[in-house]
Structures are given as C-alpha cells and as structure tokens.
Legacy VTK file of the C-alpha trace (Angstrom):
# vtk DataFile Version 3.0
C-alpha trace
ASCII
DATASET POLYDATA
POINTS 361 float
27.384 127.207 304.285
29.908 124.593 305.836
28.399 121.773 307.178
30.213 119.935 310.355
32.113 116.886 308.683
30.833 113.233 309.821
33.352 111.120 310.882
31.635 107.772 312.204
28.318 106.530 312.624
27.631 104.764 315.653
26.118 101.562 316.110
24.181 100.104 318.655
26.592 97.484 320.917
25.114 93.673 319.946
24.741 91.737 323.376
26.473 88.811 323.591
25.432 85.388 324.659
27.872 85.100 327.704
25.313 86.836 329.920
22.484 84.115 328.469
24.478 81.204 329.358
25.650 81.968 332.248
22.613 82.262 333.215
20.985 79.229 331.400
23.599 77.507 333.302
22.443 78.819 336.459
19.191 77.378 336.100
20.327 74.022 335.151
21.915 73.515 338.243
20.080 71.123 340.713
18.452 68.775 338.074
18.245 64.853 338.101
21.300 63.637 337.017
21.774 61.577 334.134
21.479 64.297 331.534
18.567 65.642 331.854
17.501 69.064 332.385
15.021 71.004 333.924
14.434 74.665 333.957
14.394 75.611 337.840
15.185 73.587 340.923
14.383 69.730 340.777
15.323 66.882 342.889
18.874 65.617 343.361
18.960 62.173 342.312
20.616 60.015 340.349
21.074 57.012 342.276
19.729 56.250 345.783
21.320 59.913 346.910
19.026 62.798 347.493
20.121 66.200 347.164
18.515 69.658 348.174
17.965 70.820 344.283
16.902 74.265 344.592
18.650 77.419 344.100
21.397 77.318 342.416
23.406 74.744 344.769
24.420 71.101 345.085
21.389 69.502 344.107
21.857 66.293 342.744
24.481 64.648 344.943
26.017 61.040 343.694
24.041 61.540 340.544
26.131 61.499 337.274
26.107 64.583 335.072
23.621 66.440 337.459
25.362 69.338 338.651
27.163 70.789 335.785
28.759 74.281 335.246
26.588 75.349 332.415
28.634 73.296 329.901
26.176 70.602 328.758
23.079 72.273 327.414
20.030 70.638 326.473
20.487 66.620 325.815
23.825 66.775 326.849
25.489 68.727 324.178
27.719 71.709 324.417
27.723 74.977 323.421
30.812 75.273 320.329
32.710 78.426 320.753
31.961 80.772 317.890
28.379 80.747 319.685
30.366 82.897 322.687
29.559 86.438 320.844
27.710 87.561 317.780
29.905 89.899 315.397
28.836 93.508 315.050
26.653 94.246 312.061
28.261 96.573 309.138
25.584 98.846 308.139
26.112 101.595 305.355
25.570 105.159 307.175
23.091 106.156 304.565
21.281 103.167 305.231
21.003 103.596 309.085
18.537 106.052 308.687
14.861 105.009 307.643
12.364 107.510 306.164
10.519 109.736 308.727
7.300 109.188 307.220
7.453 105.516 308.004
8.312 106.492 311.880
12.108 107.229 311.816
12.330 110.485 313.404
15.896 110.983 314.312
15.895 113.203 310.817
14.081 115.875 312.566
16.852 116.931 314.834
18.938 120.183 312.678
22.374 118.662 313.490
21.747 115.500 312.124
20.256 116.345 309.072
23.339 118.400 308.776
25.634 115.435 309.326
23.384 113.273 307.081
24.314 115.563 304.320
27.578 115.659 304.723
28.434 112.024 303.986
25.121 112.181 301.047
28.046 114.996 299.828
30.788 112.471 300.527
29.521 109.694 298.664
28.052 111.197 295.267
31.615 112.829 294.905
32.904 109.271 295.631
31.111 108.263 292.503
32.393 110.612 290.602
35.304 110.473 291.102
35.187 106.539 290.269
33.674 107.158 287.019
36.665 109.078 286.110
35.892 110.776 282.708
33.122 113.038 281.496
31.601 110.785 278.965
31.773 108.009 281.792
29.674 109.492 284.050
27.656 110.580 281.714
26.798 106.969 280.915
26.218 106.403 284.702
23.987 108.685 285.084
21.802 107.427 282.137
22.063 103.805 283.207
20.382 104.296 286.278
16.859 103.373 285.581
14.802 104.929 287.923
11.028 103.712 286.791
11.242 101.246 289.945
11.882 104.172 292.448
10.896 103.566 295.534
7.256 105.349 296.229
5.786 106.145 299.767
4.487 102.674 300.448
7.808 100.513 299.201
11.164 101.932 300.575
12.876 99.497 298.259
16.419 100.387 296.200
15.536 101.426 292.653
16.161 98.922 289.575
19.428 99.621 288.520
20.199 98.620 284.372
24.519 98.380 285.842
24.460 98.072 289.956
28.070 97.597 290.032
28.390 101.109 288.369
25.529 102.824 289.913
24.002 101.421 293.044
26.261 104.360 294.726
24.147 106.973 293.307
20.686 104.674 293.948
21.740 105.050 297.415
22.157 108.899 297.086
18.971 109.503 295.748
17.170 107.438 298.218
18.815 109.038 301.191
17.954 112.662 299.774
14.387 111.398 299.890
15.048 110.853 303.596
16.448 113.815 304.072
13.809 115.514 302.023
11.295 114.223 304.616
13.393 114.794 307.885
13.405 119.019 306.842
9.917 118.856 305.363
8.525 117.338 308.865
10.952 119.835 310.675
9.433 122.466 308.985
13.054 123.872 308.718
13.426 126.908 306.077
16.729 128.238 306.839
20.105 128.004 304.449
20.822 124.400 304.526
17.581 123.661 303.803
18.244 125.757 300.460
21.555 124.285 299.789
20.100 120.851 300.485
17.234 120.975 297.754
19.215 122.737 295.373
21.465 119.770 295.509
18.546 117.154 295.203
16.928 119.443 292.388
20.088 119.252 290.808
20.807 115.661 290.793
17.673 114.509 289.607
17.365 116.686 286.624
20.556 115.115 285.719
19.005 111.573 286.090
15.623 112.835 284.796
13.608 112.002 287.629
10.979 114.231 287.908
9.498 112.854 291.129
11.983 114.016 292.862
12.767 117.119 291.477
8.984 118.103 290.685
7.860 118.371 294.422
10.904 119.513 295.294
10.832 122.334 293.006
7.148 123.454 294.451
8.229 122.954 298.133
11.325 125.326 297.232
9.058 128.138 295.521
5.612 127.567 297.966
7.927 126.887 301.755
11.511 128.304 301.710
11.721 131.288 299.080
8.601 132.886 300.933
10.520 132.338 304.479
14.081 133.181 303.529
14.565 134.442 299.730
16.492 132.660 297.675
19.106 134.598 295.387
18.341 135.874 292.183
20.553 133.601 290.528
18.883 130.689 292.232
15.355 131.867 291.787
16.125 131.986 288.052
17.875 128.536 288.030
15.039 126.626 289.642
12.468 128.639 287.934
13.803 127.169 284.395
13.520 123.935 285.136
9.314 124.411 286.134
8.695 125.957 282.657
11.302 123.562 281.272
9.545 120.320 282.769
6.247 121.977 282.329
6.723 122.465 278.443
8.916 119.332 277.194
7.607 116.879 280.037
4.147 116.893 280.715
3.704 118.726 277.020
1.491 121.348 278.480
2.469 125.003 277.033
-0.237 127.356 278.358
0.919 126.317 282.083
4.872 126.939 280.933
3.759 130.301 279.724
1.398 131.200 283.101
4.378 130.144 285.331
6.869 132.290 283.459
4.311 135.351 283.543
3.651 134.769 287.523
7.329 134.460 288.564
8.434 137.218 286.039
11.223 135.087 284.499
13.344 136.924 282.071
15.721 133.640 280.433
16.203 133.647 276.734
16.790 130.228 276.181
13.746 129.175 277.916
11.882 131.757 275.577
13.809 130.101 272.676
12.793 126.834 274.046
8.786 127.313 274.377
8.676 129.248 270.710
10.347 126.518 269.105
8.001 124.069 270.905
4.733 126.168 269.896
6.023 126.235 266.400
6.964 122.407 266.449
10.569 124.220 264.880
12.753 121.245 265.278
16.207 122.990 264.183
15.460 126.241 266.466
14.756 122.657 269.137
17.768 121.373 268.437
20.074 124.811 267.950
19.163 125.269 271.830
19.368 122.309 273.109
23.118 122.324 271.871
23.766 125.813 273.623
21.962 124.804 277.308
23.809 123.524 280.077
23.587 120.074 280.823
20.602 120.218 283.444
18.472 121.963 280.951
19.813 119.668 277.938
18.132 116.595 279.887
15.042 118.689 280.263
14.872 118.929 276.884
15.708 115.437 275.730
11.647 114.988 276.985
10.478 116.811 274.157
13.102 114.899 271.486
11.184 112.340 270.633
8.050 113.759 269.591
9.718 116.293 267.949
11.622 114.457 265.864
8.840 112.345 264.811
7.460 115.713 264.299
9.864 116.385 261.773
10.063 112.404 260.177
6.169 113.172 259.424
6.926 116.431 257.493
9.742 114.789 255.668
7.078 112.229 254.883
4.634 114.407 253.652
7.349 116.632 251.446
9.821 114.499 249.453
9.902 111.754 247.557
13.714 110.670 248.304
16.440 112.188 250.585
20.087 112.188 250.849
21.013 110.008 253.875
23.403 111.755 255.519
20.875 115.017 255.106
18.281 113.321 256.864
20.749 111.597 259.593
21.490 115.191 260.006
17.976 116.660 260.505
16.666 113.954 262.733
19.555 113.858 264.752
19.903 109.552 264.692
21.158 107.723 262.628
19.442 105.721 259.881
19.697 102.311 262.008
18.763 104.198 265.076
15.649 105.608 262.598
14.336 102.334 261.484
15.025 100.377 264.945
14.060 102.730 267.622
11.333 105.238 265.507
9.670 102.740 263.190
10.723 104.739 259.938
9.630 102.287 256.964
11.427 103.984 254.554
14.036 101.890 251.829
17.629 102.773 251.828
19.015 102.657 248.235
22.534 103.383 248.695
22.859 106.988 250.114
19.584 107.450 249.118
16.643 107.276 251.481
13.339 106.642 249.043
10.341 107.649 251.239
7.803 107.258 248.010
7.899 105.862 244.905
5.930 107.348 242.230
3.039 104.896 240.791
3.448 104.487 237.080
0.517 105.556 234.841
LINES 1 362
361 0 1 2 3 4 5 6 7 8 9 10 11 12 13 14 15 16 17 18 19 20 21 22 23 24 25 26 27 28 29 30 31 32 33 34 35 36 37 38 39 40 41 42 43 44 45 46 47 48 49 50 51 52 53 54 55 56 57 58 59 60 61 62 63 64 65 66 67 68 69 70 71 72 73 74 75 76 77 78 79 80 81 82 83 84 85 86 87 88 89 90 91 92 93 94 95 96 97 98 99 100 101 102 103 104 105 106 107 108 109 110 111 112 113 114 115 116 117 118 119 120 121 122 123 124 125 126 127 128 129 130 131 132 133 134 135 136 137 138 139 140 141 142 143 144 145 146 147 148 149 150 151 152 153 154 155 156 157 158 159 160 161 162 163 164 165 166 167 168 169 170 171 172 173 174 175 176 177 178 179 180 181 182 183 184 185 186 187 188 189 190 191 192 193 194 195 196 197 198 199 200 201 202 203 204 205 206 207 208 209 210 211 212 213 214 215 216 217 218 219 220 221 222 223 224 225 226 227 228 229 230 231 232 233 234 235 236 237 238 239 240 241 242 243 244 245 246 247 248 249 250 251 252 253 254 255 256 257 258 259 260 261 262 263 264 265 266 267 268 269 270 271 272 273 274 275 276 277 278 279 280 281 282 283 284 285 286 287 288 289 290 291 292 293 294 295 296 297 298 299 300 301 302 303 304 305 306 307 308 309 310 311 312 313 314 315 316 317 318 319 320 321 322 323 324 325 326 327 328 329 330 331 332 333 334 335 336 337 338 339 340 341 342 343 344 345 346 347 348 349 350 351 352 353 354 355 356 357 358 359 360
C-alpha cells in the first residue's frame, strides 16, 4: 500500500510582541510626566500645566517625558530590538505529535496517521543508511538500551548506552507507540493498519523489546486478522515470534506448544526450536539459531544464557579437564567472556581448562 509522502509539517505562527507594545504604549499615554507610568488615563502634569489625560491623547501638556510614543517602558527604559519578534520554534515532526492516551487526538484522523508513517518510514531508513555497514547497524541496534522505555505514565525518551548513534531510532520507536495508540483508539483494521504493526513488530524484535512487540502481536491476532485476514505468509511470520517469545522469553513451554496447536502453525524451525528447548539440547539450540533469520535469531538469544549455563553445568558434572578451544566451541564465548560474564571458576592451564582435580589418597 503507498502511503501519500509528507512533505512539511506545519507549525503554529508565534505572535509577536509588536501588537503588545503598541498597545502597552497606548496605555501609557496621558500619564504624569516625569517618567512615570500609569496603566490607563491619569492627570497631565508635570509642572503647573494640566492636561486632559484620558484616552489615548495629549494628556500631560508642559510635563517632561509624559506623553511618549510607547518608547520608554516602565522606569524609563526602552524596549532593545531583538525583543521586536520571537523566532519560530524548530520542532522535530515526530515530536509534534503527543500520545493519544495522554489527550492528543489529532492521531485519530486516517490521513494523518498515514502521513505520520510516512516520515516514521523516512527516518528509520535515514538511520540506516547512516550506519552504513551490516555489522554497524547491527551494533546500533544492540546499543540501544531500552530498559528505561517510556511506560504509560512517563512519555520520556528511552536511555540510550550511544545517543549520538541511536537517539534516531529512540525517536522511531516512541513515535510507533503514538501511532500504535492513534489506530488502536481509531479502532481502524484496514491495510495500513497491517502494514503499520508489521513494521513496529518488526523493529522491536530486532531491538528485543518485547513491550512493544508483545501487545502488538495480540492486538494483530485478537483485532485486525479477525476483521481483514492477514496473508498466510504473514500469519505464519507473526505467529513465530508468539511461540518464539513464549518459549525462550518468558521460559514457559506448555503455552508455546498450546499457541502453536490453536493457530495450527506448521514452521520447522520453531519445532526445532521448542524440542531442543524441552530437551535442554544446546547444539540442536545453537545449530538453529545459526540457520534463522535475524528476527528469530534475537528471539532466541533469550534462551542463550540459560542454556549455556545449561551446558557449563553438564560439563561440570562430566569431565575432569577440557581442551580450551573445545569448550570455547561448545559454549559459544570465549574463555574470558566465560569467567567474566558467566562466573565459570574453572583454572586455565595452558590450553587446558581443569574443572576438577582429583584428591590424592
């Protein structure tokens, strides 16, 4: 589906103070002279002369100072000239919008959701594109820490680990949220609604954030496959990453299985997935997770850890001493990575890992 291209936001015009003076000035006229000022009409002084003071006339007739133009303001001084107009405010067009649950409803209308999306679009290729390489943006994506996300009571940018790198993608997530809201509260079920959650699906599996991707997923299978059906092809896609998050995230097996049963999905690799995990088989783990995409792949990297500590405790339990390079191998780290990050207290003799030592009689 083509969505209509966005080609400027526009911002409210930012009154300027030529109106307010002009009008301050107004109401000085008429006051005693000498300086001061009073708001209104006064007396025409100054001297021994009386004036008529009110309005906006000649009040203040032989006085000194009294009847001024609207250049002295209050005590005398003027008014310098970069006061004469405020400059207009530069505001980022995914930050214009604010989240409809907090009020903002200008995401409910279907054309501006559509525009919205366009330059969401826009600027995630834009960050692409600056990180250049492959293994660049890979590194991108994983910098961007997203355990300070903003949640429904602080609208606040994520915690970024690089911001130079990465606050463009922070700001794509967070307006996907928006937009997330704007077609939830529109109750709108049609294409772009698909295309649009498929992206934001999409894009937080890749930056593992499953609170964004979770409800996203269920609002996908519960709200828009039921009013428009989404392809086969897409119906398989999104139902892979529910097992997939089901199994390796929240660890929980029996509901992987009952949501592949319900929905009927026929995928290998996630069958290859959940046997491995039921048999805690770390190689069949890791012979899969090198022949999934790369949305899948980050699903998996969930279930890593534990099973390769898994795998450290059976190495534990079996051998005495291992070849390092074997075991590097197996656990898929390196020994530094090992002792650092996984608390292995084994001793490194050499190329030889010694996990026991036998007691001497």
């Amino acid at each position: 589906m083509s969505v209509p291209l966005l080609t400027s936001f526009c911002h409210p015009a930012v009154p300027s103070f030529e109106a307010t003076t002009q009008s301050t000035a107004m109401s000085n006229r008429g006051g005693r002279g000498g300086g001061k000022v009073f708001r209104g009409g006064g007396r025409g002084g100054g001297g021994s002369g009386s004036g008529s003071g009110s309005g906006g006339g000649s009040g203040g007739s032989g006085g000194s100072g009294g009847s001024g133009g609207g250049g002295p303001g209050r005590g005398g001084r003027s008014h310098s000239g970069p006061w004469g107009r405020l400059k207009p405010v530069d505001l980022d067009p995914l930050d214009s919008f604010g989240l409809p649950s907090k009020g903002d409803t200008r995401l409910l209308d279907f054309k501006t959701q559509e525009r919205y999306y366009t330059k969401i679009v826009e600027r995630y290729m834009t960050f692409c594109s600056d990180a250049g390489e492959r293994d660049e943006l890979l590194r991108r994506f994983a910098s961007l820490d997203l355990k300070e996300y903003p949640s429904v009571s602080a609208a606040s940018s994520p915690r970024l680990d690089d911001p130079a790198s990465t606050k463009a993608l922070s700001d794509v997530m967070m307006a996907l949220r928006k937009l997330r809201e704007g077609i939830v509260a529109s109750k709108r079920t049609d294409e772009f609604a698909i295309q649009a959650y498929l992206f934001n699906i999409r894009l937080s599996v890749l930056i593992k954030h499953p609170e964004s991707y979770h409800p996203a997923i269920l609002h996908v299978l519960r709200t828009i496959h039921p009013a428009r059906n989404l392809t086969s092809v897409e119906l398989q896609e999104v139902l892979g990453y529910l097992v997939l998050d089901a199994a390796c995230r929240r660890g929980d097996l029996a509901e992987a299985y009952a949501i592949r049963h319900r929905y009927a999905l026929q995928d290998a690799k996630v069958d290859a997935v959940l046997a491995a995990l039921a048999h805690d088989n770390y190689v069949a783990f890791r012979r899969v997770q090198r022949n999934v995409d790369g949305h899948r792949a980050k699903l998996l990297e969930f279930a890593e850890g534990e099973m390769r500590t898994h795998v450290l405790k059976c190495f534990g339990r079996t051998y005495l001493a291992v070849d390092q390079d074997w075991l590097e191998k197996c656990a898929g780290e390196s020994w530094e990575a090992l002792t650092r990050d996984r608390g292995v207290g084994w001793e490194l003799d050499g190329k030889k890992v010694v996990i026991r030592k036998v007691r001497a009689k």
